[in-house]
C-alpha positions, 0 to 999 in steps of 0.5 A, a space after each residue: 500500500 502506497 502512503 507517499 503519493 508519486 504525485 508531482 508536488 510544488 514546495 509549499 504543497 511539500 512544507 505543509 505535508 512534512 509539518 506535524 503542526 496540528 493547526 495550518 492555515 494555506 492561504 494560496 492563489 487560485 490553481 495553486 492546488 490547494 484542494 489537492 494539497 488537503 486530499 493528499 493529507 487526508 490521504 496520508 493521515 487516513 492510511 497511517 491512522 485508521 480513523 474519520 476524517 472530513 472534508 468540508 466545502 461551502 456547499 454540498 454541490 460544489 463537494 460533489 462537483 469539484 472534489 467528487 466528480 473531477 477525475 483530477 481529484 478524489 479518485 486520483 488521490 485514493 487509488 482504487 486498491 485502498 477504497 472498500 466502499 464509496 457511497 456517492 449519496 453522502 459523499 463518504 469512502 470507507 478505506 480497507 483499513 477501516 479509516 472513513 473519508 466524508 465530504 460534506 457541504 457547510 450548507 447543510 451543518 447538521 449533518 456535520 453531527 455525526 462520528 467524531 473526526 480526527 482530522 478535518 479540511 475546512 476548504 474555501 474558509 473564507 466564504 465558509 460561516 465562522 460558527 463552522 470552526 467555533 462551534 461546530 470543528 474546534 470543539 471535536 478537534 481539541 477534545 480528541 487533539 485532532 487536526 485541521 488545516 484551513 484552506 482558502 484565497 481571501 475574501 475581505 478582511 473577514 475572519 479567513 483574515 482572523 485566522 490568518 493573523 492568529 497563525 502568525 501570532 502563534 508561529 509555534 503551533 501553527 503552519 501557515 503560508 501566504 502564496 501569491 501567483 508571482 510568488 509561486 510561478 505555478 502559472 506562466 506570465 501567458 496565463 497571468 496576462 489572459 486572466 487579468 483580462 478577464 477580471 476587475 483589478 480588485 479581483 485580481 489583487 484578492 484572488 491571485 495576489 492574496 490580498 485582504 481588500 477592504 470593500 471586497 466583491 464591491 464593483 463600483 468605487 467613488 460612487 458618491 464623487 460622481 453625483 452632481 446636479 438634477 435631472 434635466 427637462 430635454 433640450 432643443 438640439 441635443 442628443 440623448 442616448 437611453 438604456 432601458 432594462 425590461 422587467 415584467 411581474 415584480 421585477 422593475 422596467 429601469 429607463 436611464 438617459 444620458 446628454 450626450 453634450 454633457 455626459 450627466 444623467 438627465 433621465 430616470 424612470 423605473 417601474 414595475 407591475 405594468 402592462 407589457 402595452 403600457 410600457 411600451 407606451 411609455 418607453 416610446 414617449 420618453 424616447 420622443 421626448 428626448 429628440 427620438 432618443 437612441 435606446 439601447 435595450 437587452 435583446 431576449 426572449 422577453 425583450 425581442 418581441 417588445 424591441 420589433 413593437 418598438 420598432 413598427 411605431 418608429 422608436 430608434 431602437 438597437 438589441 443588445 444580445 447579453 452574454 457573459 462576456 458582454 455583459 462584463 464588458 459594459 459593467 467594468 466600463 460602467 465602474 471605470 465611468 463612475 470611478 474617473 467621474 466621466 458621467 454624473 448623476 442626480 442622488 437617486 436613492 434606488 440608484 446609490 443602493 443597487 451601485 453600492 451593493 452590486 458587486 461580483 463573486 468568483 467561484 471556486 472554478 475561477 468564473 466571474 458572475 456580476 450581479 446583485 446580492 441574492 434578493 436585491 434587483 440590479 435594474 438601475 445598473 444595468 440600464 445604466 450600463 447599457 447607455 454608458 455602453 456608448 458613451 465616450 470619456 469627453 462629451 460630444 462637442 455642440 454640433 458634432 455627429 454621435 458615433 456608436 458601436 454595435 457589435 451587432 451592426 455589420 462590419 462594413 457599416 460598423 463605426 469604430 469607436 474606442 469606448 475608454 478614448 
């Protein structure tokens, strides 16, 4: 029976598997192989010492998917020739020297009542609740003087953090290390550059330079700098360009117009629980209020059928066709907006709320979702978003013609327009 894995292993993976420290906290960047260095501990451990151990992820979900499920994980780690039986319903191996393996997700905590473990792997501490250790690990741990090891990339100065400065604190009885990308060189400077690309700096700095960011997940910074004057009535001449989110039953229909002139939001309008016939109505009479308005509005299942309506009755109307991707790509200009005060905007209650609170969240996979908090709407910045989405830095100068971009026009007509320039 193999107890040393032939697995190839990075020197921080190597400093913890050689500590006998009963308490370790790995604060490491994404791919830095933190799961994999905790598998090979409870590998080892429940070879050595025939006994329960546990692996604990943030939901059950993500231990099924991500330890379970993938190839490179579990089963790669525990070699058939040890495995006596795997019950995939509750995540658990019982190994022929009797030791048991659980996986179980920390949102379903009364499950985590059953046999006392000797070791435990707390993963992804840092969106894990801080009652799991205090009241639920730490009282079975010190009892039996079993081990835990703490893994996770940071999220806020919360108490992943806590644990953290303890460790550093306590040198004598706990391992720790902090692992940056630069520091690990685990990832090539191709990788790094490709992921850059795909984030907000301030993720970036959090999930792969490890640090502890005060605000954490909130997109939108300098909010309050950029609110400035009233809405304003529509004047003669000038252009305007309006995002309209749509929203049907309890969610909100959100109509946002800038003055092209000054880059100042000089339109809002937000409501719910209204006919699709009256919205429609309503959106066509603001467009022609503000000098037949361009609108940008998000192209759907829902939005397609009222954007060709729109159309017949003569409203300027372009799709915008939301995907992961482009729907980073107006958010993150939206916040480069607000933060550098290339627009204004009046004291909206409705709007300051949804900014403050928007923000993202990175799973355990690497994938970026924007949006808001679980219950909360985000009408107000998306169809912000989708007006900003053709503004420029400076305002247009008295008499200049509007140039957009669609993605969605066809390249011969497409006007290039660098949206930051």
């Amino acid at each position: 029976m193999e107890i040393e894995k032939t697995t190839q292993i990075h020197k921080w993976q190597q400093k913890h598997l050689s500590s006998d420290k009963k308490l370790q906290v790995l604060n490491w960047h994404r791919k830095a192989r933190k799961t994999f260095t905790g598998l090979l501990k409870v590998y080892r451990e429940a070879l050595l010492h025939p006994n329960t151990y546990w692996i604990i992820e943030p939901t059950y979900k993500l231990a099924k998917t991500t330890v379970w499920n993938d190839p490179t994980m579990l089963f790669t780690v525990f070699d058939e020739e040890v495995i006596a039986k795997r019950n995939e319903t509750d995540l658990s191996l019982k190994l022929i020297n009797n030791s048991w393996i659980y996986l179980y997700g920390a949102d379903k905590p009364d499950y985590l009542r059953g046999p006392n473990p000797k070791g435990v792997i707390i993963d992804e501490y840092a969106v894990q609740k801080r009652e799991l250790w205090e009241q639920i690990v730490a009282p079975i741990i010190f009892s039996n003087q079993g081990w835990t090891w703490f893994l996770f990339t940071p999220k806020g100065k919360n108490h992943a953090y806590q644990i953290l400065q303890q460790a550093k604190e306590n040198p004598d009885i706990w391992e720790f290390t902090e692992l940056s990308v630069d520091k690990s060189g685990l990832l090539t400077k191709k990788q790094i550059e490709e992921i850059k690309k795909t984030l907000p700096m301030s993720a970036y700095q959090q999930e792969f330079e490890c640090k502890f960011l005060e605000g954490e997940g909130v997109l939108f910074r300098k909010i309050e700098e950029a609110i400035s004057g009233e809405l304003q009535p529509p004047k003669k001449g000038e252009t305007y360009i309006l995002g309209i989110d749509l929203g049907r039953k309890k969610d909100y229909t959100a109509i946002f117009g800038f003055n092209r002139y000054t880059n100042h939001l000089d339109v809002f309008d937000r409501f719910n629980i209204i006919d699709w016939s009256l919205q429609k109505q309503r959106i066509k009479e603001i467009a022609k209020q503000y000098n037949d308005a361009l609108c940008i509005v998000e192209a759907n299942s829902m939005g397609d059928p009222i954007i060709e309506d729109l159309r017949r009755e003569g409203v300027n109307v372009y799709p915008f066709t939301t995907t992961a991707h482009s729907k980073k790509d107006i958010i993150e200009k939206l916040s480069i907006f607000i933060e550098n005060k290339y627009i204004t905007y009046p004291n909206i209650p409705e709007l300051i709320d949804e900014l403050s609170g928007f923000g993202y969240e990175i799973s355990k996979l690497g994938n970026v979702r924007y949006g808001a908090p679980e219950g909360q709407h985000d009408d107000c910045v998306m169809a912000m978003a989708l007006a900003v989405s053709q503004l420029r830095k400076e305002p247009l100068i008295k008499q200049e013609i509007p140039k957009y971009q669609f993605d969605w026009i066809k390249p011969e007509k497409q006007i290039k327009l660098d949206p930051y320039e």
